[in-house]
C-alpha positions in Angstrom: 0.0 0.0 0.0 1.2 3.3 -0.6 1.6 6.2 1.8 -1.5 8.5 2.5 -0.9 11.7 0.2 0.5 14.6 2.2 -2.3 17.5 1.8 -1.1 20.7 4.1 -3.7 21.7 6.4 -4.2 25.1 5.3 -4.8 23.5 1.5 -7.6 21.6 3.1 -9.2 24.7 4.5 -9.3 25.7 1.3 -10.5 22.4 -0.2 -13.9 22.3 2.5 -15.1 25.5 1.0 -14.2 25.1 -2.7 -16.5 26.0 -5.6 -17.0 25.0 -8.4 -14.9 27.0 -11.1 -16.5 29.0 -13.2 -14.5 27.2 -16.4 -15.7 23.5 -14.9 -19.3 22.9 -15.6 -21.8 21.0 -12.8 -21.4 17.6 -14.3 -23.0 14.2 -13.9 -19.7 13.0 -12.0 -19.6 16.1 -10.0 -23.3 16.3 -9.1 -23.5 12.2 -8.3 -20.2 11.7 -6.3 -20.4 15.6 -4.4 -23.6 14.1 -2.8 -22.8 13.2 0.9 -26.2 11.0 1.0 -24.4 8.5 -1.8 -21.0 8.8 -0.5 -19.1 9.1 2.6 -17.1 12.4 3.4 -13.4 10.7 2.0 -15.3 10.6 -1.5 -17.0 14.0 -1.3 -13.9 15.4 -0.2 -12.1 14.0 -3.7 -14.7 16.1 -5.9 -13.5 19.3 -3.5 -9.8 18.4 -3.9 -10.8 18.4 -7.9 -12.3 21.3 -7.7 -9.1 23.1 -5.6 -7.0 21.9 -8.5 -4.9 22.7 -11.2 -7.2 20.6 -13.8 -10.8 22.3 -12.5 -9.0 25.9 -12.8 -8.1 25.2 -16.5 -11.2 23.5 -17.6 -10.7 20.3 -17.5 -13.3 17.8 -15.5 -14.0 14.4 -14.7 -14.5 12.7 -18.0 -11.4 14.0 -19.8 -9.1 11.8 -17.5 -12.3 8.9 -17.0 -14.2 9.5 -19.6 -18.2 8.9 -19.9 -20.5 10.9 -20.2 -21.1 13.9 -18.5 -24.2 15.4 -18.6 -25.9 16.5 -15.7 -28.8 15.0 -16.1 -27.3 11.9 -15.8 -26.0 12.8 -12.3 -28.3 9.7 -10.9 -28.0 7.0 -13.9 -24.7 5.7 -12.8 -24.9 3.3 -15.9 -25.2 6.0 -18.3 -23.1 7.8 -17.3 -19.8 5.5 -17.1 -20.9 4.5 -20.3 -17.8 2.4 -21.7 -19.6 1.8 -24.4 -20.2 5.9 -24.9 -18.9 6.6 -28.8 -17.9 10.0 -28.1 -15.9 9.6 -24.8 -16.1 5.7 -23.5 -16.1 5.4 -19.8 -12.2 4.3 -18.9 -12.7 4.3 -15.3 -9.2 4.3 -12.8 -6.3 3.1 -14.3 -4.3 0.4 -13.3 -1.0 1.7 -10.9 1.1 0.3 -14.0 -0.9 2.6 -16.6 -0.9 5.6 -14.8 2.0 6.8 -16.8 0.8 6.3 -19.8 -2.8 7.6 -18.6 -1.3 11.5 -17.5 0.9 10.9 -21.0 -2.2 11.0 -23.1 -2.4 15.0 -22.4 0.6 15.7 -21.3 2.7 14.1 -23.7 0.6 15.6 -26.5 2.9 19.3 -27.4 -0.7 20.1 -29.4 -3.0 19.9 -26.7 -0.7 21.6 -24.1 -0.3 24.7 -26.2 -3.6 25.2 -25.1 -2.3 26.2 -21.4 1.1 27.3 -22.0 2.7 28.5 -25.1 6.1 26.4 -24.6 4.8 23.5 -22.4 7.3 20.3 -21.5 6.0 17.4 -23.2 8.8 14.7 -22.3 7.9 14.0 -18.2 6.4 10.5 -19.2 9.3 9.5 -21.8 12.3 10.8 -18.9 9.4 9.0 -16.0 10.4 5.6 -17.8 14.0 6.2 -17.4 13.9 6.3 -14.5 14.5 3.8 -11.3 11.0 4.0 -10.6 9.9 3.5 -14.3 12.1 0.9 -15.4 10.8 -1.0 -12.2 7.2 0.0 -12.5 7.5 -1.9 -16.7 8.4 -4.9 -14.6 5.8 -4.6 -12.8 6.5 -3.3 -9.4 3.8 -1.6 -8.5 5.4 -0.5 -4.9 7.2 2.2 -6.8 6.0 5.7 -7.5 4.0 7.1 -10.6 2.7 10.4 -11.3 -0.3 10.3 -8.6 2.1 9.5 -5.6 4.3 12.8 -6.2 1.6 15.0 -7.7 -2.1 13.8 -6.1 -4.6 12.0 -7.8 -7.7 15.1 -7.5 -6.4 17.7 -6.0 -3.0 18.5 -8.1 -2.0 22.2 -7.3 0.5 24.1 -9.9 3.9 23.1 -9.0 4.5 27.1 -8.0 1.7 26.2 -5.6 3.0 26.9 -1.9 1.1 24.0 -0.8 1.9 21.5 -3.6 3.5 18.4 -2.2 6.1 18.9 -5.3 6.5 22.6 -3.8 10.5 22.9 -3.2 9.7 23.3 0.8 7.9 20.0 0.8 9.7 18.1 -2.1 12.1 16.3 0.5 8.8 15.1 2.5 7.0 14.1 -0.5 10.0 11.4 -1.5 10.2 10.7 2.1 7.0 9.1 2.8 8.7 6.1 0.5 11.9 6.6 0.9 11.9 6.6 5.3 9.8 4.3 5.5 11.3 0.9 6.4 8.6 -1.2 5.5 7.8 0.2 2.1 11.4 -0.3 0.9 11.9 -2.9 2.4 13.4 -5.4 0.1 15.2 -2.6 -2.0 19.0 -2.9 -2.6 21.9 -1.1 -3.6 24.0 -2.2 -6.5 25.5 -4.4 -4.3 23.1 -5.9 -2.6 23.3 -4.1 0.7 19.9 -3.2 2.0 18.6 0.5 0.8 19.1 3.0 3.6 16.0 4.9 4.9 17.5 8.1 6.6 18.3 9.9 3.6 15.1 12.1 4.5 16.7 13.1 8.1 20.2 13.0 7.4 19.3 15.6 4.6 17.3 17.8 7.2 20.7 18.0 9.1 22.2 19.3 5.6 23.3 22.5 4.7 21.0 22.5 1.4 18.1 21.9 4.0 18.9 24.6 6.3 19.4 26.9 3.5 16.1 25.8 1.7 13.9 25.5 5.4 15.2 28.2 7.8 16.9 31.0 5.3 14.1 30.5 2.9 16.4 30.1 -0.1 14.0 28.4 -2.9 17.4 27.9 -5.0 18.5 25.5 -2.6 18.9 21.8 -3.4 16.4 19.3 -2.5 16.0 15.7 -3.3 14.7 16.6 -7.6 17.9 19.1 -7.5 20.4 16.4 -7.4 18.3 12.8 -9.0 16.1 14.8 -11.1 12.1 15.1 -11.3 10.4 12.3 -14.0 13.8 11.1 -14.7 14.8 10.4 -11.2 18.1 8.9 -10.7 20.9 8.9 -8.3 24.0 10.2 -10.2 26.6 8.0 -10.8 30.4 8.4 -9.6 31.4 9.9 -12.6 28.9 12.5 -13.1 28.3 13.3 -9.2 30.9 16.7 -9.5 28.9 17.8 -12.2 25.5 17.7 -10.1 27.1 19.5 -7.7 29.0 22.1 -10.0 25.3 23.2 -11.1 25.6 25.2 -8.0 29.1 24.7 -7.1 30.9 25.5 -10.2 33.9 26.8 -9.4 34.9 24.2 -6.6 34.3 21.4 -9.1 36.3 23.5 -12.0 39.2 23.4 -9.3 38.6 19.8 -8.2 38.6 18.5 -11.5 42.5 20.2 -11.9 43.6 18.9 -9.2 45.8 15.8 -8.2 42.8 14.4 -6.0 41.0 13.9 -9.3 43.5 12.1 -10.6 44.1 10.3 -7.2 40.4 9.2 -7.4 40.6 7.2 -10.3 43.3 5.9 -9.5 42.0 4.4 -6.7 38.7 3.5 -8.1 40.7 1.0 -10.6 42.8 -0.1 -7.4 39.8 -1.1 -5.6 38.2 -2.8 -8.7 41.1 -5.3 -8.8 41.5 -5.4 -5.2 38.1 -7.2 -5.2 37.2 -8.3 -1.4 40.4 -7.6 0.4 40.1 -3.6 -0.6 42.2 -0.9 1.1 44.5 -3.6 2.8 45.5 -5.2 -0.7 48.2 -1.8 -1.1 48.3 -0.2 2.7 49.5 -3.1 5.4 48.5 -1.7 9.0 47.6 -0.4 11.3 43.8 -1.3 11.0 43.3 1.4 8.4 43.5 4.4 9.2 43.3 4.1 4.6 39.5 5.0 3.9 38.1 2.7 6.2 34.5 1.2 4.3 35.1 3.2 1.3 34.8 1.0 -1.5 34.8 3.8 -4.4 35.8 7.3 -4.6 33.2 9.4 -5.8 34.3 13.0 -6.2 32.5 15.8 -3.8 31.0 13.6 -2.2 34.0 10.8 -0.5 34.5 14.6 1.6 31.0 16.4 2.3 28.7 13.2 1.7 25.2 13.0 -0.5 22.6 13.8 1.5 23.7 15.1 5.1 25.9 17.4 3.5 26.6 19.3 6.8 28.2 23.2 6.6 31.9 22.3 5.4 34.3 23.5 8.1 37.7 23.3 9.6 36.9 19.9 11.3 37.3 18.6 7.8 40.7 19.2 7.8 43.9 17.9 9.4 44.7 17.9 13.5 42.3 20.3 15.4 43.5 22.5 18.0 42.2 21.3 22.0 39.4 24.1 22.4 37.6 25.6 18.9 37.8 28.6 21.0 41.8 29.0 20.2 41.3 29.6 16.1 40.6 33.1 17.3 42.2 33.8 20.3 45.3 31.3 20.3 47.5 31.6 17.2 50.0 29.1 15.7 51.8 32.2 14.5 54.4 33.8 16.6 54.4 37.0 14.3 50.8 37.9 15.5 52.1 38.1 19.6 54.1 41.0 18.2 50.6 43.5 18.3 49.9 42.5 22.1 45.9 41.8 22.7 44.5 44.5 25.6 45.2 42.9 28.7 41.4 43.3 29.8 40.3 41.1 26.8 43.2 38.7 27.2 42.3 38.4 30.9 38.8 37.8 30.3 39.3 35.3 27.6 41.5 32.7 29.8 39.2 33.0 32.6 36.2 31.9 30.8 38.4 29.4 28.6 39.7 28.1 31.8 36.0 27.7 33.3 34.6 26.0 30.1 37.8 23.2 30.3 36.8 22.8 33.9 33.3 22.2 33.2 34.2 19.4 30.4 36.7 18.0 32.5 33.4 17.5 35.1 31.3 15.9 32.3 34.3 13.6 31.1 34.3 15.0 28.2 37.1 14.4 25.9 38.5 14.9 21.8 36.1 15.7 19.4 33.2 15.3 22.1 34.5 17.9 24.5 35.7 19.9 20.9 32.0 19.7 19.9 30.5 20.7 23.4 32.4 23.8 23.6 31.2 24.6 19.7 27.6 25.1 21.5 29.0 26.8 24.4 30.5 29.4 22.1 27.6 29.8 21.0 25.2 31.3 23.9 28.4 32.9 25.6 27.5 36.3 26.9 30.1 38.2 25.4 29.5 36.4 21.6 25.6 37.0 22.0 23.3 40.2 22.3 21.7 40.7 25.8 18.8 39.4 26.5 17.9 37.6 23.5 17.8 34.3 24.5 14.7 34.6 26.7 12.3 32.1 26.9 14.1 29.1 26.1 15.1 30.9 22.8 18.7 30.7 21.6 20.8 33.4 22.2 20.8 36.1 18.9 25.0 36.2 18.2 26.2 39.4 18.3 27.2 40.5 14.1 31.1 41.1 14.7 31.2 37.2 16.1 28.8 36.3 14.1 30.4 37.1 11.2 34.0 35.6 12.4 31.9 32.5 13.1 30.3 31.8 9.9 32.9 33.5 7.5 35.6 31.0 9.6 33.6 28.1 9.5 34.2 26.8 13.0 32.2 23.4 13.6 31.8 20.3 14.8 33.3 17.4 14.4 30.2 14.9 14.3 26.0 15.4 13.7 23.1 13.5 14.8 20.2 12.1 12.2 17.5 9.7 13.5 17.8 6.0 11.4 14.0 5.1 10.8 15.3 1.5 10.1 16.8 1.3 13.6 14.7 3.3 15.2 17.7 5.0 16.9 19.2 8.4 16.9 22.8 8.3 15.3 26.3 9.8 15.7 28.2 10.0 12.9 31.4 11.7 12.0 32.4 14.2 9.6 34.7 13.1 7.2 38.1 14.7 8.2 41.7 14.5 6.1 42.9 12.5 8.4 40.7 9.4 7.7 42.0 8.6 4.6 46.2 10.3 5.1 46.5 9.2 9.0 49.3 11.2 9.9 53.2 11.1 9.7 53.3 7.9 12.8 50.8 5.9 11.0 51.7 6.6 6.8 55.8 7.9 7.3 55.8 6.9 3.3 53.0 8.8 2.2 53.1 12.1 4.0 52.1 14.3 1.5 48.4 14.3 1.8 48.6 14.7 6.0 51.0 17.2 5.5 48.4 19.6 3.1 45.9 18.8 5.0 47.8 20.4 7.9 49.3 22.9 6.2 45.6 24.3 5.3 44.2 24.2 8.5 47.6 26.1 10.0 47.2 28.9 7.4 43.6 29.2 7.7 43.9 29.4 11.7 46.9 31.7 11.5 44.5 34.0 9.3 42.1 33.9 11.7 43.4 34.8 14.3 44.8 37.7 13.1 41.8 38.9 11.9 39.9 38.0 15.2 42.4 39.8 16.6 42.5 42.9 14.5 38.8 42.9 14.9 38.5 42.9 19.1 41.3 45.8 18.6 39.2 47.8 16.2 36.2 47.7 18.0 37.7 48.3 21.6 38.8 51.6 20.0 35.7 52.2 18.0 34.0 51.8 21.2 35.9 55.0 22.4 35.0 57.3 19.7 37.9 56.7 17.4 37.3 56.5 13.6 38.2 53.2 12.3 36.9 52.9 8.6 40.5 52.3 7.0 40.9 49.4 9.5 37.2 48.0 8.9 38.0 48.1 5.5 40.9 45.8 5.5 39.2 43.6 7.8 36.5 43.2 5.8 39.6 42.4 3.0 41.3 39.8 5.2 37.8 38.2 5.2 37.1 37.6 1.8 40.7 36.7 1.7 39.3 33.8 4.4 36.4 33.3 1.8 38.9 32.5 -0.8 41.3 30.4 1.3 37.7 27.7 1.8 37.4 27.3 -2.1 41.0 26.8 -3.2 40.9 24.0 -0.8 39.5 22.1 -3.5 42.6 23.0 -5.3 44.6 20.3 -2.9 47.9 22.0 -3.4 49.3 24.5 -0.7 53.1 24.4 -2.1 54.8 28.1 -1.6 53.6 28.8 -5.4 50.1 27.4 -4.9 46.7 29.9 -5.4 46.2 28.8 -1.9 49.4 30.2 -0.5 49.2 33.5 -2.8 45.3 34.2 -1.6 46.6 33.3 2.0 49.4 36.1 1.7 47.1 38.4 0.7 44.5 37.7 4.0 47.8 37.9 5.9 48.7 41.5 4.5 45.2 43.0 4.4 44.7 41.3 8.5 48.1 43.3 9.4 47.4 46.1 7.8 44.2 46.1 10.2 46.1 45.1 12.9 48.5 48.2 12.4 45.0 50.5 11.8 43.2 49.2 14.9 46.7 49.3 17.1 47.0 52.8 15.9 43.8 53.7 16.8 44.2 52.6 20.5 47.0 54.8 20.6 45.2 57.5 19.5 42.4 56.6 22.1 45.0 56.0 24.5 46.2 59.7 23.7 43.1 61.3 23.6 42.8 59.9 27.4 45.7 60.9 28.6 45.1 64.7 27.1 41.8 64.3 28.7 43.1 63.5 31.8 46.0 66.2 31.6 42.5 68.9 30.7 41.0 67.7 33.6 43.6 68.1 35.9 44.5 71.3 34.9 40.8 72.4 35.4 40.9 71.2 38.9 44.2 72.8 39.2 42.5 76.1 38.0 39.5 75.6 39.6 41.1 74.5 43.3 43.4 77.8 42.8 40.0 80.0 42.0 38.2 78.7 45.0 41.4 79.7 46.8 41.9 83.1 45.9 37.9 83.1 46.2 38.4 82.7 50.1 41.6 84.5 50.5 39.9 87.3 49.1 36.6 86.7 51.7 38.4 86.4 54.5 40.5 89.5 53.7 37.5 91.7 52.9 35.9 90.6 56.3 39.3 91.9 58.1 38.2 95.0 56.4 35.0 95.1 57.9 36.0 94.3 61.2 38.1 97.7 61.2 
C-alpha cells in the first residue's frame, strides 16, 4: 500500500469551502459523487480536492481523464453515465497503478493539446518517467514504486509554484520521504551491491546545509531531493557524473577539483579497488587497521568529503589535526608573528578565565577529543560576550552578536560529528564528519606517504593563522571604535582579510598549498590586508589612549585652576571681612 498523500492543512481549509470553477461545468460526476447522502465524506472530499486543483482551474473535469459521459442529467444513472460503451468519450474508469504513466501521458505528452495552457509546455515528463529507477521497475511490474499520482495527487493536483503542492521545493524532501523513510515500504530494496537501501536519507538531509538553507533561510534555490536525482527522470547520479550535479551550483569548486591531483588520485583508486576485489584498502596499505579509507569501496568525487545527503556546513573539522578548544582559532594563534601586536590585557584576561571555566566544566562531564571539541562549539555559541543581551529569553537561543557572528560563519568553526534519526533502527545516530585524516592518517601511522597529511595540515595552519589575526584585528578595532575613534581604514581591511578567508575555503579544492600554490598566494594576501588592520586598529588605540591621557592632563589642569580659584575666592573673603572688622 502506498503512503497516504500529504495535503497541508491550510490547502484543506481551502478544499472544504471550494466551488466549483466558473471554467468547470456541474457535471453528472460532480453532481452524483459531491452528494454526501451516496457517499461518505473521503469521497466527497475527492470532488473538493478536484475542484481546488490545477485541472478544475483550466477547464478540465472528470470525464477528460475517465471518460463517460457527463451530462448533468445523468448525475443519478450511474450506468449511463460511465458508459464504456459511450462513442464519443467511453467510460475508462481508474487506471491500473502500471498505466498511470501512460494515462497523465495522453495530455501531457501531446505538445498540441498543451499549447492550449502554455505556449512552450514540457511534453517529455512520461518518456524521462520511464527512465527512470521507478519507471524501469514500474515496466516490470512493481507496482510498490512511484508514478505520477504518488508525487503530484490524484484530484487535488496544485500548480507546482503552488505553496502548498506536495512537489512545492519546501515540501519536495517530504514528498520522496514518505517512501523513501519508510522501512517497511522499501523494504526489500537494494543497492547495486546488494546491501539493504538505507531509509535516513530524508533526516540526514534535514541535518544538511542545502536543508537549512532551503527551510530556515528560505532560499528556494537551494537543493532538495529533484535538484540532485532529477524530477520524471529520477536517478541517483553516478560516480562519474556526481561533480557535475554539484558544480550546477558549485561550479567553481568542481572547476578546481577537476585540476587537481585528487581527481587524478580518485581514479586511481577506483581502478585499485576494482582489482582489489574483497580484500580492498589492505590489498596496497598493510597496517595499522586502516586508518586508509576505512569502508570506502569507491571514490566518488564531492562527495568521499561532504557526503550525498547530510551534507553538513563544510568547516575546519574537515581538515587535518584540530587544535584542543575551537575557541583558540581566534584567540590562540600558531603564528608567533601575530604576539608581536599585544591583545588588551582586559580582553586577554577575560578570555582565559572563561576558557579556563569551560575546560573545567568538560573536565566535570568527562568530556574528551572531538566530544569535548564539539561541546564547547555550543557553548561558544550562547556565551554572553558572543551573543546580544537578552535575547535568548524564553528558552530561545541566544541572537550572536554580528562582529562574532560574522567571524563564526565567515571562519567556519564546527563540529566534528552530527546526529540524524535511522527510521530502520529506530535510533538516533552519531556519525562523523569526514576529516583529512581518515584517509592520510598522519606522519606515525603513513611515514611513506606524507604528502596528503602534510596539506591537510598545512591548510588548517594557514587558515587558523588568518584567523586569528583577523579576530584579533577585529577585538582591537572595535575596543577603539567603542571609544569614539574613527576606524573605517581598518574595517575596511578587515573586511579584506575576510574575503581573503572566503577565498582560502574554495581553493581547498585545489589540494595543493606548495609556496607557489593559489592557496598560498590568496593566503598572503589575507595575511597582508589582517596586518594592515592590525596596524590601523593598534593605531587607533594609541590615538584613544592619547586622547585619554590629554583628557586626563585637561581635567587636571581644570581642577588645578578651579582648586586655585576657590582659593583666591576665600583669601579674598576672609581679607574683605578683616576690612569690615576695622
Amino acid at each position: 500500500m502506498k503512503p497516504a498523500l500529504f495535503i497541508p492543512a491550510a490547502a484543506l481549509l481551502l478544499l472544504a469551502a471550494a466551488p466549483v470553477s466558473a471554467q468547470t461545468p456541474a457535471t453528472a460526476c460532480i453532481q452524483c459523487h459531491g452528494n454526501p447522502d451516496l457517499f461518505d465524506s473521503t469521497q466527497v472530499a475527492q470532488v473538493q480536492h478536484f475542484l481546488a486543483g490545477i485541472h478544475a482551474e483550466v477547464g478540465i473535469s472528470c470525464q477528460d481523464c475517465h471518460g463517460g459521459n457527463p451530462d448533468p442529467a445523468l448525475a443519478e444513472d450511474g450506468d449511463a453515465a460511465m458508459d464504456p460503451g459511450y462513442a464519443p468519450n467511453p467510460f475508462r474508469g481508474a487506471p491500473k497503478r502500471t498505466a498511470i504513466p501512460d494515462f497523465c501521458g495522453r495530455c501531457h505528452s501531446d505538445p498540441t493539446f498543451m499549447k492550449k495552457f502554455k505556449p512552450d509546455p514540457r511534453v517529455d515528463q512520461e518518456t524521462e518517467y520511464w527512465t527512470s529507477v521507478h519507471g524501469k521497475r514500474l515496466s516490470q511490474g512493481d507496482v510498490n514504486v512511484a508514478t505520477c499520482v504518488d508525487c503530484h495527487g490524484v484530484h487535488g493536483i496544485l500548480r507546482i509554484n503552488n505553496t502548498e503542492a506536495p512537489v512545492f521545493p519546501t515540501h519536495v524532501a517530504e514528498t520522496c520521504g514518505r517512501c523513501h523513510a519508510d522501512p517497511q515500504h522499501m523494504k526489500g530494496y537494494t543497492r547495486d551491491d546488494g546491501s539493504p537501501l538505507p531509509v535516513d536519507q530524508l533526516d540526514r538531509w534535514k541535518r544538511s546545509v542545502h536543508a537549512n538553507a532551503l527551510l530556515v533561510k528560505e532560499d528556494l534555490s537551494a537543493p532538495t531531493c529533484n535538484d540532485c536525482h532529477g524530477n520524471h527522470g529520477a536517478t541517483p547520479p553516478g560516480v562519474e557524473s556526481v561533480a557535475y550535479v554539484c558544480g550546477q551550483c558549485h561550479g567553481r569548486e568542481a572547476d578546481l577539483f577537476r585540476a587537481s591531483p585528487k581527481h587524478t588520485a580518485f581514479e586511481e583508486h577506483n581502478q585499485y579497488l576494482k582489482d582489489a576485489g574483497g580484500e580492498g584498502c589492505r590489498s596496497c596499505h598493510d597496517a595499522p587497521e586502516p586508518q586508509a579509507a576505512v569502508g570506502i569501496r569507491s571514490f566518488t568525487e564531492c562527495t568521499t568529503c561532504h557526503d550525498n545527503h547530510a551534507i553538513i556546513r563544510p568547516t575546519v573539522a574537515l581538515l587535518g589535526s584540530l587544535p584542543e578548544t575551537p575557541c583558540a582559532f581566534c584567540h590562540e594563534s600558531v603564528d608567533p608573528l601575530i604576539e608581536t601586536v599585544a591583545e588588551p590585557g582586559r580582553i586577554l584576561h577575560h578570555y582565559i578565565e572563561v576558557r579556563d571555566g569551560l575546560l573545567a566544566a568538560a573536565d566535570s562531564l568527562h568530556l574528551s577529543g572531538g566530544d569535548r571539541f564539539d561541546w564547547l562549539v555550543d557553548r561558544a555559541l550562547t556565551l554572553s560576550t558572543h551573543t546580544v543581551a537578552g535575547s535568548g529569553a524564553e528558552g530561545k537561543t541566544p541572537e550572536l552578536r554580528p562582529t562574532f557572528s560574522r567571524l563564526f560563519s565567515k571562519f567556519r568553526i564546527g563540529k566534528t560529528s552530527f546526529a540524524y534519526f535511522d527510521p530502520a533502527s529506530g535510533q538516533e545516530v552519531h556519525a562523523p564528519v569526514m576529516n583529512c585524516r581518515r584517509c592520510h592518517g598522519s606522519p606515525d601511522v603513513a611515514p611513506s606517504e606524507p604528502v596528503g597529511f602534510r596539506t591537510s595540515q598545512t591548510f588548517l595552519n594557514d587558515m587558523r593563522a588568518l584567523t586569528s589575526r583577523t579576530a584579533r584585528a577585529e577585538r582591537i578595532i572595535l575596543a577603539a571604535q567603542r571609544g569614539g575613534v574613527e576606524v573605517q581604514d581598518g574595517l575596511a581591511e578587515l573586511d579584506k582579510a575576510v574575503d581573503s578567508q572566503i577565498q582560502l575555503e574554495v581553493l581547498v579544492h585545489t589540494f595543493d598549498a606548495g609556496d607557489s600554490s593559489a592557496f598560498a598566494t590568496k593566503h598572503r594576501e589575507g595575511v597582508d590586508h589582517a596586518e594592515a588592520a592590525l596596524a590601523a586598529g593598534t593605531g587607533a588605540l594609541h590615538e584613544l589612549a592619547m586622547r585619554r591621557r590629554g583628557l586626563v592632563i585637561s581635567l587636571a589642569f581644570i581642577a588645578l585652576t578651579l582648586l586655585g580659584l576657590g582659593l583666591r575666592i576665600r583669601h579674598n573673603s576672609r581679607g574683605g571681612a578683616a576690612l569690615s572688622e576695622e
